[in-house]
Phi, psi and omega in degrees: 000129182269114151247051168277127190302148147247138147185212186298152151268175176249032134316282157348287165312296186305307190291328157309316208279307170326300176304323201295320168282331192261104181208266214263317176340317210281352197280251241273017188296296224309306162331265164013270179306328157293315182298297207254337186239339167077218185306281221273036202303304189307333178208060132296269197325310204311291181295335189285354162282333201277325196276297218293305177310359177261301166011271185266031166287328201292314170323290165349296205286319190277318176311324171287354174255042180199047194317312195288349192243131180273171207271000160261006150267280202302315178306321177300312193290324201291299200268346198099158166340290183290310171320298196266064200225264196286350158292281160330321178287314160326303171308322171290313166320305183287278213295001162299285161354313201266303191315312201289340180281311169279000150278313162305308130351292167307306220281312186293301188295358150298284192299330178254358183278297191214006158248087203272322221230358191268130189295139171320311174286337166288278185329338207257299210291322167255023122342272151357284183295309199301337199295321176257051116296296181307298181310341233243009167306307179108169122354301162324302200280003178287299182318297186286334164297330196285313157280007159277290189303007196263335211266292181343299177311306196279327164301334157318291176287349165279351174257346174288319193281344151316257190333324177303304222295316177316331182293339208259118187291140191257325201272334160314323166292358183284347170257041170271175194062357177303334203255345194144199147220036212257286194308327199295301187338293181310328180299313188294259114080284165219054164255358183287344150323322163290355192257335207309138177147306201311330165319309154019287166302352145308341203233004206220315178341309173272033177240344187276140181276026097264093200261023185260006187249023192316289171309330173267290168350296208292303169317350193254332176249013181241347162270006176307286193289333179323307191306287192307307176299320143325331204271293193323251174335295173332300168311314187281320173286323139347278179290306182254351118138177170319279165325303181291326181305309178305334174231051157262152148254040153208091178285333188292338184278011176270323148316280184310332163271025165246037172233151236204101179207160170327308180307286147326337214345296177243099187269351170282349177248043168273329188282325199254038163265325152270006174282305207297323180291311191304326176279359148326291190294340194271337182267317178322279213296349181258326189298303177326306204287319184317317183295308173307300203279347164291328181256353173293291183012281213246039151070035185225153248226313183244083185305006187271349178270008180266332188313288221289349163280301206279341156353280203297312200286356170293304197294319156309295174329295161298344170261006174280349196263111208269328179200169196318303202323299190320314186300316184296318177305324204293319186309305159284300196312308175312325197284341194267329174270347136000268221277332132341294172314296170312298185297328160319339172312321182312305187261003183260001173254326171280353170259004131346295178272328210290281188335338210018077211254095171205147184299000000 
């Protein structure tokens, strides 16, 4: 008789928690990381990967003392009934949020790369449908797509950033730290937006068929993006220097069309054939966490007829932001309630412990 657990592996968990970041972030972090921190943009991303991973340890940690519960359940036992009441809901307010900013986002950075002529709503709409068709999958089938797309996606981004390295002036870096760390701050501050995903793991512990292995997965699918994203701003900022960099708006994709082989001609628009699956699985997988956290919410068990609720109400979201202004407010909120969310760990672990609140 097999009595081995089915669920996630942790492989598996690393490739969600990987996907879940590396998606619509990578066309503009390097920008980001320029505009604010200027020559130390790489290590701005840099500390801002080292700050995100103790997240998620801390995350990691409190999900593990509540293997069977997802964290809008465990958040009720911690904080009380109504406090995690609304504590849940915030979590459906954010992860609602993120999904309609990155189709949207997707839906723009389309319309200007290679649908030049194609309506905003269209792009957005089929999108959409394929993404809940996938949620509407389950978790497994999230999971196994996600270990599909992942080596394919990092070779992509590993030949872009390859292809790069002969190019990248060194000597551009000699004025770092000239301005202070009064800019790397501000930088970490909001490139930690790109990091963004790794919350996930609040959601994915009780599906894993080992969750005492929480930590090394989460952490393990989040140094991934650290690396790449690091690779990236280095590169871009290298190669095509600070300034120009802050006023590109897709400096990665710039990178990529300077690469040139027999094979190739045009490898960027071999690289966004594989930008479009990373954002596929990063709106899936957010669509997922909502659907989920609306229906532990009110104690019920089958998330799937809430996806067909929250469908329309992504797509509203996303067409409400009228112009960039719009887009960049829409943008910081999210980053604040991110990071808002990730930090909430802190004080839901320690009064865990004080409660001794455990699954």
């Amino acid at each position: 008789m097999n009595n081995k657990r089915k669920g996630l592996s942790n492989f598996q968990v690393s490739a969600i928690v990987t996907h879940s970041i590396i998606g619509l972030a990578i066309m503009f972090l390097p920008r980001r990381a320029a505009v604010y921190a200027g020559i130390d943009g790489a290590i701005a991303t840099l500390l801002a990967g080292v700050v995100t991973v103790v997240l998620v340890v801390l995350v990691a940690i409190l999900s593990m003392r509540h293997p069977c519960h997802t964290i809008i359940e465990y958040s009720k036992l911690i904080l009380g009934k109504y406090l995690g009441f609304a504590y849940g809901l915030f979590i459906v307010f954010y992860t609602l949020l993120t999904a309609s900013f990155i189709l949207r986002g997707f839906a723009d950075a389309m319309k200007i790369l290679l649908l030049p002529r194609t309506p905003l709503e269209v792009i957005m709409i089929c999108m959409i449908l394929i993404c809940l068709y996938c949620v509407h999958g389950g978790i497994i089938t999230i999971a196994r797509i996600c270990e599909i797309f992942l080596f394919p996606v990092l070779v992509v981004i590993g030949i872009t950033i390859v292809f790069n390295m002969p190019d990248v002036q060194l000597f551009r870096y000699r004025e770092s730290f000239s301005h202070g760390f009064k800019p790397i701050i501000m930088g970490i501050f909001n490139i930690m937006l790109a990091y963004q995903g790794y919350e996930v793991l609040f959601f994915l512990v009780p599906f894993m068929n080992n969750s005492r292995k929480a930590l090394y997965a989460g952490t393990g699918g989040l140094i991934i993006p650290v690396v790449v994203y690091t690779s990236l701003v280095f590169m871009a900022i290298g190669v095509i220097g600070a300034l120009p960099t802050a006023e590109l708006v897709f400096p990665t994709i710039h990178l990529a069309r300077r690469i040139g082989t027999d094979f190739f001609e045009r490898f960027d628009i071999f690289f966004l054939v594989f930008w479009i699956l990373s954002v596929f699985t990063s709106i899936v997988i957010y669509l997922y966490m909502a659907s989920l956290s609306l229906t532990r919410l009110f104690n019920l068990y089958n998330y799937k007829p809430f996806i067909f609720i929250l469908i329309p109400v992504c797509y509203a979201i996303a067409m409400l932001p009228q112009n960039i202004s719009q887009i960049n407010i829409l943008s910081d909120i999210i980053n604040f309630s991110g990071i808002l969310f990730t930090a909430s760990s802190i004080p839901l672990l320690i009064l865990s412990i004080i409660r001794k609140k455990r699954g």
